[in-house]
PLY file of the C-alpha trace (Angstrom):
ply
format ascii 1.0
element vertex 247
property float x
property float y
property float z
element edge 246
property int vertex1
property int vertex2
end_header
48.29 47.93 22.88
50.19 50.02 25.64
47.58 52.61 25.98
45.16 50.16 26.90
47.88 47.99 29.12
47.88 51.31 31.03
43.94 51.97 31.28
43.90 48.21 32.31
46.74 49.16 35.08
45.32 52.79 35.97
41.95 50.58 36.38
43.79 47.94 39.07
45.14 50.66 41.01
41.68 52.68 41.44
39.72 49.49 42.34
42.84 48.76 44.82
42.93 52.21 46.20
38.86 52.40 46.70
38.97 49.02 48.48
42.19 50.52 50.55
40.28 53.31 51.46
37.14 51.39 52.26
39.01 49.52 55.28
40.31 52.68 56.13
37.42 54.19 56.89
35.34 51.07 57.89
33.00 51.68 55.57
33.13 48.12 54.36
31.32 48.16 57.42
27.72 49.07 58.34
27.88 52.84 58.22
25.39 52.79 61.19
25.55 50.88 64.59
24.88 47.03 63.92
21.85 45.91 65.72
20.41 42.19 66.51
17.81 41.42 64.42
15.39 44.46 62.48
14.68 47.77 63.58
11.01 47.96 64.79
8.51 49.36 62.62
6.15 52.12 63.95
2.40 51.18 63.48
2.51 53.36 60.27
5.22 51.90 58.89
4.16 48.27 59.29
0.83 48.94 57.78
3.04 49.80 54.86
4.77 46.87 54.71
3.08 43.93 56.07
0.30 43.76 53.20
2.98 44.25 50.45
5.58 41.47 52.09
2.40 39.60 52.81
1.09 39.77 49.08
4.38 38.71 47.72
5.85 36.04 49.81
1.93 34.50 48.97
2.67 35.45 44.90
6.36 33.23 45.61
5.21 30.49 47.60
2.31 29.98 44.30
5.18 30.49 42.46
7.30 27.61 44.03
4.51 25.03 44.39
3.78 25.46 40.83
7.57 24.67 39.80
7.72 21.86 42.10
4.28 20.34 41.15
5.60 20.64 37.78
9.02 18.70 38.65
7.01 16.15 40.48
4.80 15.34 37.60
7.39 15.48 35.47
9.22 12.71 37.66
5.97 10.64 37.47
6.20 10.36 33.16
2.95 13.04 33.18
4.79 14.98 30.89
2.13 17.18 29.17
0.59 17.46 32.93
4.28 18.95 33.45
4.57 21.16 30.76
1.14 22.96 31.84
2.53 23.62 35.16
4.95 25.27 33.98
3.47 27.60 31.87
1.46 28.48 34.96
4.60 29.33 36.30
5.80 31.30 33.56
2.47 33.06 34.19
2.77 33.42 38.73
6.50 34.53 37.68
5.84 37.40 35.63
3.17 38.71 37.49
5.61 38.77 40.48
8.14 39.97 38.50
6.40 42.78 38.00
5.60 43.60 41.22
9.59 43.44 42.52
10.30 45.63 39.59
7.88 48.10 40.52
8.69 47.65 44.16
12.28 48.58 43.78
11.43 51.45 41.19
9.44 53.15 44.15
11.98 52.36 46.78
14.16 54.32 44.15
12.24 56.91 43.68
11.75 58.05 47.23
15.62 57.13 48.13
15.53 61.17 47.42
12.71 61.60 50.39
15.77 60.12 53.00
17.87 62.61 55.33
19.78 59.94 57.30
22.45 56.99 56.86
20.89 53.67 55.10
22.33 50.76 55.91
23.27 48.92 52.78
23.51 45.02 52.57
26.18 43.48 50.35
24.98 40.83 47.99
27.34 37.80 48.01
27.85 36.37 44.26
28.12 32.53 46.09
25.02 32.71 46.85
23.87 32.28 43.43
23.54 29.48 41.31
22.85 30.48 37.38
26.26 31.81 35.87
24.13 34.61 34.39
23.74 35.85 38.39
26.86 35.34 39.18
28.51 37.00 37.02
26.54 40.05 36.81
26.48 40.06 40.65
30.44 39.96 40.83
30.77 42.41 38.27
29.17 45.37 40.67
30.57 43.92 43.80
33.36 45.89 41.94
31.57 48.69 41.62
30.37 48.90 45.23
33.77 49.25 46.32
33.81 52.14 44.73
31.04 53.97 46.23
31.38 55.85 49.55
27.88 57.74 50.56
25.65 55.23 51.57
22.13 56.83 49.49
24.36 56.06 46.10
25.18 52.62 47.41
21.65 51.53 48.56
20.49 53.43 44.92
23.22 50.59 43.42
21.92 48.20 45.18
18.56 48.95 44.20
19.52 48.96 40.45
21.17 45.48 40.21
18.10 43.41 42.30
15.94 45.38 39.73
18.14 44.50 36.81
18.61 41.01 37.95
14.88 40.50 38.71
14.55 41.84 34.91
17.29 39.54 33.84
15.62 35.94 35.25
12.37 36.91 34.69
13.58 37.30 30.66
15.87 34.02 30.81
13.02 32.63 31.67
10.59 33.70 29.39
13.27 32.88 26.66
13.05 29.34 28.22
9.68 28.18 28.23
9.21 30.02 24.83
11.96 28.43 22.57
10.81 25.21 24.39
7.25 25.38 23.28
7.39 25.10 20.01
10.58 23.07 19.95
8.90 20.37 22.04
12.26 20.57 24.44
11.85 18.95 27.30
15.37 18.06 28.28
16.88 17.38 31.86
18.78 20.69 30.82
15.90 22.71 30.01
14.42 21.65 33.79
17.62 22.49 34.96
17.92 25.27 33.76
14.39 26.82 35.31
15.04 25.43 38.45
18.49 27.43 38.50
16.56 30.74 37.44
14.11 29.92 39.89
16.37 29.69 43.45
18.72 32.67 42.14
14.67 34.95 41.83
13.51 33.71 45.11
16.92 35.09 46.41
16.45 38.70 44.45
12.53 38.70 45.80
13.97 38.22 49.22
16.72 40.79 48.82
14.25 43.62 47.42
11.81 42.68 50.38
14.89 43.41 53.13
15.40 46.53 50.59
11.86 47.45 51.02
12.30 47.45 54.69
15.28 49.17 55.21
14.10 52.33 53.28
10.78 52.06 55.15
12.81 52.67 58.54
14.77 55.36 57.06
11.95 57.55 55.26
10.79 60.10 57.26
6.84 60.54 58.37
6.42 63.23 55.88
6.74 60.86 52.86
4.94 57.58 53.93
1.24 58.27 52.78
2.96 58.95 49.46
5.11 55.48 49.49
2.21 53.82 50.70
0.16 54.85 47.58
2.34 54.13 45.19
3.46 50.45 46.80
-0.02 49.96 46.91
-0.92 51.02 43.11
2.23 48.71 42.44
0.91 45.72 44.05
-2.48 45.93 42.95
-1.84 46.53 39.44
0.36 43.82 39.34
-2.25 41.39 40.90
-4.81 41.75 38.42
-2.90 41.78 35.50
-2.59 38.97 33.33
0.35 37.38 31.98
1.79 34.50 29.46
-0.89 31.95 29.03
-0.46 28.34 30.19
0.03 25.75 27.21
-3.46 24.17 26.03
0 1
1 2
2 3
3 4
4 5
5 6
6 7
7 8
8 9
9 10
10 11
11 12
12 13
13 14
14 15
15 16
16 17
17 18
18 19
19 20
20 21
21 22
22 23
23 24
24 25
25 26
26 27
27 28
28 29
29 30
30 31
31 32
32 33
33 34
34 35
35 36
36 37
37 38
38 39
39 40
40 41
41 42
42 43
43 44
44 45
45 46
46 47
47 48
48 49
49 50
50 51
51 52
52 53
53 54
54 55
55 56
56 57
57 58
58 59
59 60
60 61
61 62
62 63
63 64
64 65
65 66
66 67
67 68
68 69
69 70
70 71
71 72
72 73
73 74
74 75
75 76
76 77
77 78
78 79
79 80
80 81
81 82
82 83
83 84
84 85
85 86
86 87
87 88
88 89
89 90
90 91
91 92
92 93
93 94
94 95
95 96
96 97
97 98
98 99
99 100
100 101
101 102
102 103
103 104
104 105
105 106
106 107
107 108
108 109
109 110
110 111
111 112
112 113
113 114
114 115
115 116
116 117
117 118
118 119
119 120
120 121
121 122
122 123
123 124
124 125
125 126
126 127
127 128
128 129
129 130
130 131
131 132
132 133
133 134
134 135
135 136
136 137
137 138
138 139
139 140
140 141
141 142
142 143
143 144
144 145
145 146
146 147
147 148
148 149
149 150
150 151
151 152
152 153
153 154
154 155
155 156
156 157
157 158
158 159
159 160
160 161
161 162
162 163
163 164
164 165
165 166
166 167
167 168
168 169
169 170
170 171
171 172
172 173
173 174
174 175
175 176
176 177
177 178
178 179
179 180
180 181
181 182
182 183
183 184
184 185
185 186
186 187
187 188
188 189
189 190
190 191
191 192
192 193
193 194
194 195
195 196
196 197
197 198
198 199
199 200
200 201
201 202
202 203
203 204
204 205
205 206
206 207
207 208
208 209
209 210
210 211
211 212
212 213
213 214
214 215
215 216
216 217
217 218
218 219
219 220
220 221
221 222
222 223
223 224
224 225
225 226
226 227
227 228
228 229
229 230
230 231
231 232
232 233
233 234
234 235
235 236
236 237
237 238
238 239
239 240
240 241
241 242
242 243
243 244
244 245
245 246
């Protein structure tokens, strides 16, 4: 019992001493000059990204019209109109789940390719809504007070919108599934996807400003690669098929 009083204590002191430090040397603070509004994109660059952005804020809004048709009919007593809606949801959200994932796994992968500072934004757990978020969203803003070079804390950042992308995508899943066969359509149940559903648009939005900041920062040498591999991402992703809707 006093060993681990003392880990507990020893624990306090580090996260109090990191955080210390972090004033200290402003690096709670943008490690690079702060700037109004994003750094241009060279022509290169922005053929990089506007397709992908362009691909997946189209994949979200489907995504969000399909949720709220499904609400609306839902609202009107069309209940087995409802419940198809949302398993075309279930279906737009995987398929954009997967392209996030696979998104941020690149944007990992080529962290390696960058020689200078990367700006790293700090994800606020109020934004959230589900307690599953929020929670695992305070638990590494923590952790991020730990970490001083800015490639490991972009690389953190990285991790948790991949893991929480994982982590709604699955809650969701879990939903619709132990709904079907249950025939559970509770207030809760709706609740409960619309919840999952504001906290993912966040994490899409979050790994698209992600996408963009390691865009500026790679150097020219390792775009065509980037590009090929965002590009295999996205396009696999499209044309893959997912959950069925309910018939």
């Amino acid at each position: 019992m006093v060993g681990g009083m003392r880990w507990l204590v020893a624990g306090g002191i580090l996260i109090v001493v990191g955080f210390l430090l972090r004033r200290l040397l402003r690096l709670d603070r943008s490690e690079v000059p702060r700037r109004r509004g994003f750094t241009p994109l060279t022509p290169d660059r922005e053929a990089i990204y506007r397709p992908t952005v362009l691909e997946i804020e189209t994949q979200s809004a489907i995504l969000g019209i399909s949720l709220n048709d499904a609400i609306e009919e839902r609202d009107s007593a069309h209940h087995e109109i409802a419940w198809r809606l949302v398993g075309l949801t279930v279906t737009e959200w995987e398929r954009l789940a997967n392209i996030i994932t696979g998104l941020l796994n690149v944007s990992a992968k080529h962290l390696a390719d960058v020689r200078v500072v990367v700006p790293v934004r700090n994800m606020d757990s109020d934004r959230f809504r589900s307690q599953t978020l929020i929670d695992y969203v305070r638990m590494h803003e923590l952790l991020d007070q730990l970490v001083f070079s800015s490639k490991r804390r972009f690389q953190l950042h990285l991790r948790v919108l991949r893991r929480a992308a994982e982590t709604l995508t699955a809650e969701c899943l879990h939903t619709y599934r132990y709904a079907q066969p249950a025939q559970d359509r509770s207030p809760e149940l709706w609740k409960r996807l619309d919840l999952y559903f504001h906290d993912f648009d966040l994490v899409t939005k979050e790994a698209l400003l992600a996408f963009r900041t390691l865009l500026v920062c790679l150097p020219h040498s390792a775009l065509e690669a980037f590009a090929a591999e965002v590009k295999a991402v996205v396009t696999r992703s499209v044309r893959s098929t997912s959950v069925p809707a309910d018939r």
